[in-house]
VOPAGU-2260 file (C-alpha; in pm, 1 decimal, decimal comma):
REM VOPAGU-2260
SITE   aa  ch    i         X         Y         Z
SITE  UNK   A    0   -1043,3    5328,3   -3786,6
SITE  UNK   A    1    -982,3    5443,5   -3462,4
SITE  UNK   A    2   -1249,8    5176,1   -3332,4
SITE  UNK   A    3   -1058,2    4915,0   -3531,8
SITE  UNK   A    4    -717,1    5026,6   -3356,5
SITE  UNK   A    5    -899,9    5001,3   -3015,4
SITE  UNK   A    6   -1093,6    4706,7   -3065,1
SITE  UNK   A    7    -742,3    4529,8   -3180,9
SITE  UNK   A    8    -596,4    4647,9   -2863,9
SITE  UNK   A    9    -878,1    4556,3   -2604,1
SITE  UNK   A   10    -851,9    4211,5   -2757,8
SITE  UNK   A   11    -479,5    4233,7   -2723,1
SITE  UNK   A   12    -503,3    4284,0   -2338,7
SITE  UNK   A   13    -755,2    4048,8   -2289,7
SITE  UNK   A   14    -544,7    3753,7   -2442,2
SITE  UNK   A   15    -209,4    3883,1   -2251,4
SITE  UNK   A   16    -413,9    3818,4   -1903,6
SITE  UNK   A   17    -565,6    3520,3   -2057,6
SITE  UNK   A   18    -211,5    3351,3   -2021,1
SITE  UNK   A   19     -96,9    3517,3   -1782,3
SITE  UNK   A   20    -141,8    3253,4   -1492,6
SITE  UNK   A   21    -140,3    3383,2   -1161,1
SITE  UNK   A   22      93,7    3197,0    -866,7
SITE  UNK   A   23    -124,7    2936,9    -633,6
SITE  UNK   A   24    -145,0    3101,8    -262,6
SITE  UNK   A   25    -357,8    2838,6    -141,4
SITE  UNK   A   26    -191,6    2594,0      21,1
SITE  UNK   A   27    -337,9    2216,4      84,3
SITE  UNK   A   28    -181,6    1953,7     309,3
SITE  UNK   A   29    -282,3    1557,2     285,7
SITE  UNK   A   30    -135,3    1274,6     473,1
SITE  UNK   A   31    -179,1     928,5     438,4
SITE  UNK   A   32      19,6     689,0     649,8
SITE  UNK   A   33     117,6     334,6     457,1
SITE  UNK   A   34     360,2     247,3     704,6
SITE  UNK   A   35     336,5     -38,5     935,7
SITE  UNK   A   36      17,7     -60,1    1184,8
SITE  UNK   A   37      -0,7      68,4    1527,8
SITE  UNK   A   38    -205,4    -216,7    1651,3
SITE  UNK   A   39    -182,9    -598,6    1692,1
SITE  UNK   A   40    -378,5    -819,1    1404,0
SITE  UNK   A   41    -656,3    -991,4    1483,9
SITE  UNK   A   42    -620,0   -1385,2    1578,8
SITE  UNK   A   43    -532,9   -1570,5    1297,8
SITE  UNK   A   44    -796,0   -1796,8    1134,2
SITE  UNK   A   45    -792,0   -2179,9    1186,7
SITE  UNK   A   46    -719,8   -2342,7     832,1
SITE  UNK   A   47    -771,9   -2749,5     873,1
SITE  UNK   A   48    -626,6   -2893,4     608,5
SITE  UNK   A   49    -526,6   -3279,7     584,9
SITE  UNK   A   50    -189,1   -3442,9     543,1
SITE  UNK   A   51     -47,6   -3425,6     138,9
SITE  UNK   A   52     250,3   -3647,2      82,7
SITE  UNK   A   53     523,7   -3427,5     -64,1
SITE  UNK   A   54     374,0   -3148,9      34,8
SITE  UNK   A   55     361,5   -2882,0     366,4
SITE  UNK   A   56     107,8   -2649,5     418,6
SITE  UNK   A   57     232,5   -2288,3     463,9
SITE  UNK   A   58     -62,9   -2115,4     728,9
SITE  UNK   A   59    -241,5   -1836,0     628,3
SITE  UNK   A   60    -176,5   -1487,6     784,4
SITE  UNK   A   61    -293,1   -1129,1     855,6
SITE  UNK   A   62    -171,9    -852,6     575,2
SITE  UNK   A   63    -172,6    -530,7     634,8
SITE  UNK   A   64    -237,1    -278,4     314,0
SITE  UNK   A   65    -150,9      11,9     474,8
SITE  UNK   A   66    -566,8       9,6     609,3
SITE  UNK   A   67    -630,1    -269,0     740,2
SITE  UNK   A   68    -550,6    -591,3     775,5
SITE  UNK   A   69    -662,4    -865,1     553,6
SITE  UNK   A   70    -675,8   -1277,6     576,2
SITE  UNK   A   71    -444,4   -1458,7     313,0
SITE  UNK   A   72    -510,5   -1834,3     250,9
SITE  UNK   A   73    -264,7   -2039,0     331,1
SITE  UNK   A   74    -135,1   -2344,3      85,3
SITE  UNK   A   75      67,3   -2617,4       0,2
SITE  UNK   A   76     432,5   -2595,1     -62,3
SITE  UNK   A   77     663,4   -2875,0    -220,5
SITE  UNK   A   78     836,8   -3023,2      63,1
SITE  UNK   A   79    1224,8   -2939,4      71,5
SITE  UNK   A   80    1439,0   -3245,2     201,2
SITE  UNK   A   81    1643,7   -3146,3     478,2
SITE  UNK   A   82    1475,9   -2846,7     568,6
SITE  UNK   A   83    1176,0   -2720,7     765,8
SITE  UNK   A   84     911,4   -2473,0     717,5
SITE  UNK   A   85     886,0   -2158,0    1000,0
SITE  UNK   A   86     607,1   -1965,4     927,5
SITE  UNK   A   87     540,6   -1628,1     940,5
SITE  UNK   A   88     480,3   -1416,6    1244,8
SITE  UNK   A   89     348,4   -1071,3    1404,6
SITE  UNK   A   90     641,7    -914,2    1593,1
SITE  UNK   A   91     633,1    -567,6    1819,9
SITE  UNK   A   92     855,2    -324,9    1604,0
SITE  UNK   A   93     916,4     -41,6    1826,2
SITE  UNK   A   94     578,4     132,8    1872,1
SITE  UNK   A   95     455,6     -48,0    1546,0
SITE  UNK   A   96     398,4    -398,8    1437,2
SITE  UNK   A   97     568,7    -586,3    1149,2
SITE  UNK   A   98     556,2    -922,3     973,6
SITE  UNK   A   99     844,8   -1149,5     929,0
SITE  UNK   A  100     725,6   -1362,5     657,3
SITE  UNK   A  101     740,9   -1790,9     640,1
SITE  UNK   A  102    1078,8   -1902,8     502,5
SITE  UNK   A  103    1237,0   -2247,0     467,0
SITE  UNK   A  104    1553,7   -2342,6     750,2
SITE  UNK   A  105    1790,7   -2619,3     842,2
């Protein structure tokens, strides 16, 4: 009996520490930067493309993922009458660089 009583006990402890979950003192630190690059992008990539009636061709450009920088195509946009296209450009941002992207003006 007194076995029993013990053994009941024992087992009784054992499942108190089992969820009994001790506070994390290790402490880990990790950074990752997605913010705009520190350098220039590479020249951009010569896209010759013939004229399309109705149509203006928006230039490709360098995208930065938060990595690197990557090429995106550039392609044809419906004309807008009255307007023209600016495309995008690579601008000095403070210590950075940032991308103003193409938009349609008067």
């Amino acid at each position: 009996m007194i076995k029993k009583i013990a053994m009941a006990v024992a087992l009784g402890v054992i499942g108190a520490g089992a969820m009994y979950a001790q506070p994390a003192s290790a402490r880990v630190a990790v950074g990752v930067s997605i913010g705009l690059p520190l350098y220039a992008p590479p020249a951009p990539i010569v896209e010759r493309v013939s004229v399309r009636p109705g149509y203006m061709w928006a230039p490709g450009y360098w995208r930065w993922d938060g990595y690197r920088y990557g090429w995106r195509g550039g392609y044809w946009a419906p004309a807008r009458v009255g307007y023209r296209y600016a495309p995008g450009a690579w601008g000095a941002c403070g210590p950075r660089w940032c991308y103003r992207g193409g938009r349609w003006v008067r």
